[in-house]
C-alpha positions in Angstrom: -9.5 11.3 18.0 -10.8 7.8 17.4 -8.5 6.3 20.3 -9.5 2.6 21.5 -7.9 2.7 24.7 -7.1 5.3 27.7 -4.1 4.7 30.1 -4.5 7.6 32.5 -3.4 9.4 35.9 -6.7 9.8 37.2 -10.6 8.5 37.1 -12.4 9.0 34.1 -16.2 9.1 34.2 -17.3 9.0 30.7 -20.5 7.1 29.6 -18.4 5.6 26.8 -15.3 4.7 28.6 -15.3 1.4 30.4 -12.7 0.4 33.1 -10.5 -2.5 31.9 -8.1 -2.6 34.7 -6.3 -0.8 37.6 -2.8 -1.0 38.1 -1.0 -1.3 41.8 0.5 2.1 40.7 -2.3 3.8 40.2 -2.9 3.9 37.0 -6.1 3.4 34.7 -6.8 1.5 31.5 -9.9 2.5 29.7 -11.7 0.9 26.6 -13.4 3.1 24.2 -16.5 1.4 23.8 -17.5 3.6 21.0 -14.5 3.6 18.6 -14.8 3.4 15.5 -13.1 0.7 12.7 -9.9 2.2 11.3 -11.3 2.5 8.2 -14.8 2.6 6.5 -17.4 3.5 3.9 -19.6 6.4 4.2 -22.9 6.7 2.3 -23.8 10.6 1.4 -22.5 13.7 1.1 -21.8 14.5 4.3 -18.4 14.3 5.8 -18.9 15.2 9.5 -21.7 12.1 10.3 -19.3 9.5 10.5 -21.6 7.0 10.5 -20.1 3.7 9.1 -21.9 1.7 6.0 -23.1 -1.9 6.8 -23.7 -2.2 2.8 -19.8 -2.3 2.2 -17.3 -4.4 3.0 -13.6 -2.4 3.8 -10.6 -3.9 4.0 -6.8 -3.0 5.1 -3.1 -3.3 4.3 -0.1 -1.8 5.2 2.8 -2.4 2.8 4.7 0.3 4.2 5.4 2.5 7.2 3.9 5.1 5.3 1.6 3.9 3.1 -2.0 2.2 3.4 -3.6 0.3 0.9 -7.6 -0.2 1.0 -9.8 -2.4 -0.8 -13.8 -1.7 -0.4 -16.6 -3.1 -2.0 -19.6 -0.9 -2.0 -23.2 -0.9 -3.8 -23.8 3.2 -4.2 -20.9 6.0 -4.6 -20.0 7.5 -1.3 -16.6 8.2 1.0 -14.2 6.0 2.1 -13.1 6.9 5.2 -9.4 6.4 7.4 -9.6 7.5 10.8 -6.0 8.6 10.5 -5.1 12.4 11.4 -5.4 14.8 8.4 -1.8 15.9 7.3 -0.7 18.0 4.7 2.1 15.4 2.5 -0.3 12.4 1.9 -1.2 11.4 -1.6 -4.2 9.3 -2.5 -5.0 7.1 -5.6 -8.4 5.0 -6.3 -8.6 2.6 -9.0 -4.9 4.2 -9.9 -6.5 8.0 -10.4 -4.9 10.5 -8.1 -7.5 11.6 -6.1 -8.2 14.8 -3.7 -8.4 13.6 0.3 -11.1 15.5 2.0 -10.8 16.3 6.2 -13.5 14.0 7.0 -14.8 15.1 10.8 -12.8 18.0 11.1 -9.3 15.8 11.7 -9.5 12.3 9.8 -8.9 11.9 5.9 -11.6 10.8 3.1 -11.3 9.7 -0.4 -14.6 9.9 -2.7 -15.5 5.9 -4.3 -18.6 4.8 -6.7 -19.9 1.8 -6.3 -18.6 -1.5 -6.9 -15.2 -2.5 -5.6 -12.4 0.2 -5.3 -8.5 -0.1 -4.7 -7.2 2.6 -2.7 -3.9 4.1 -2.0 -3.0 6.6 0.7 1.6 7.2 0.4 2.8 10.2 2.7 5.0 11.8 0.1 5.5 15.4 1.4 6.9 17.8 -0.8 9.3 19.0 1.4 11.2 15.5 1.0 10.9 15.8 -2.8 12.9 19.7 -2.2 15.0 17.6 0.1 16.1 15.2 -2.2 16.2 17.2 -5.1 18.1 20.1 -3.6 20.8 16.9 -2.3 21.2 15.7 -5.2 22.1 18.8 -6.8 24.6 19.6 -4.4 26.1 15.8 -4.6 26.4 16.7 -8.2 28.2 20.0 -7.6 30.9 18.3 -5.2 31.9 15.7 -7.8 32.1 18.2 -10.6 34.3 20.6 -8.4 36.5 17.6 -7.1 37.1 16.3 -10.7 38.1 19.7 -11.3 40.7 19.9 -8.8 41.7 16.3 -9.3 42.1 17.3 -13.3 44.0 20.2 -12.2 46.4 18.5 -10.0 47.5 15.8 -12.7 48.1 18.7 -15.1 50.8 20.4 -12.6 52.7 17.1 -12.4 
């Protein structure tokens, strides 16, 4: 995973990893010295070199708790890349258009873009909280119907 820093138990020897601190506990705090920005553009066809673009310029919002908003300006068509985890429930627009995500590196999510400068919309919308909702709300409607019905009922015995 593209993780920044390590807080561990035990000594990490990793060419990458570089020892920020030490606690009196015991405990280590790595920095990932090859992490990668949260998001990015991509040039090519290839989704497994995750090789960021210096030809595009990428940047994030977060309106929501689940929702990400990208805007990227980029000279030729390639991926834009989000080094969140690959989950089935996420929806994706650009420009407005739904769009297919893509696993990008096995785990991390990718939306095509053609050049020039795109607006991009990632919203976790699973549809098992649309079967949720739905299948509430039909029951919500079932209890008031039935309760008018007793409550119509009862008035006509009086």
């Amino acid at each position: 995973a593209n993780v920044k820093y390590i807080y561990s138990t035990k000594i990490i020897e990793h060419v990458d990893l570089r020892l920020l601190h030490l606690t009196k506990a015991g405990r280590y705090l790595y920095l990932n010295q090859k992490v990668m920005p949260r998001a990015f553009f991509v040039e090519g066809e290839n989704l497994n070199v995750l090789a960021p673009s210096s030809a595009a310029r990428v940047m994030l919002s977060y309106p929501g708790p689940q929702e990400v908003e990208i805007t990227s300006d980029n000279a030729s068509s390639g991926w834009l890349f989000l080094s969140d985890l690959y989950y089935p429930g996420w929806q994706a627009t650009v420009n407005g258009k739904p769009v297919t995500i893509r696993r990008a590196g096995d785990i991390f999510r990718a939306v095509r873009v053609e050049p020039g400068e795109n607006q991009v919309r990632f919203v976790y919308e699973p549809a098992s909280l649309r079967k949720g909702a739905t299948l509430s709300l039909i029951t919500l409607c079932i209890v008031l119907f039935l309760s008018g019905v007793a409550i119509f009922h009862r008035k006509r015995r009086r």
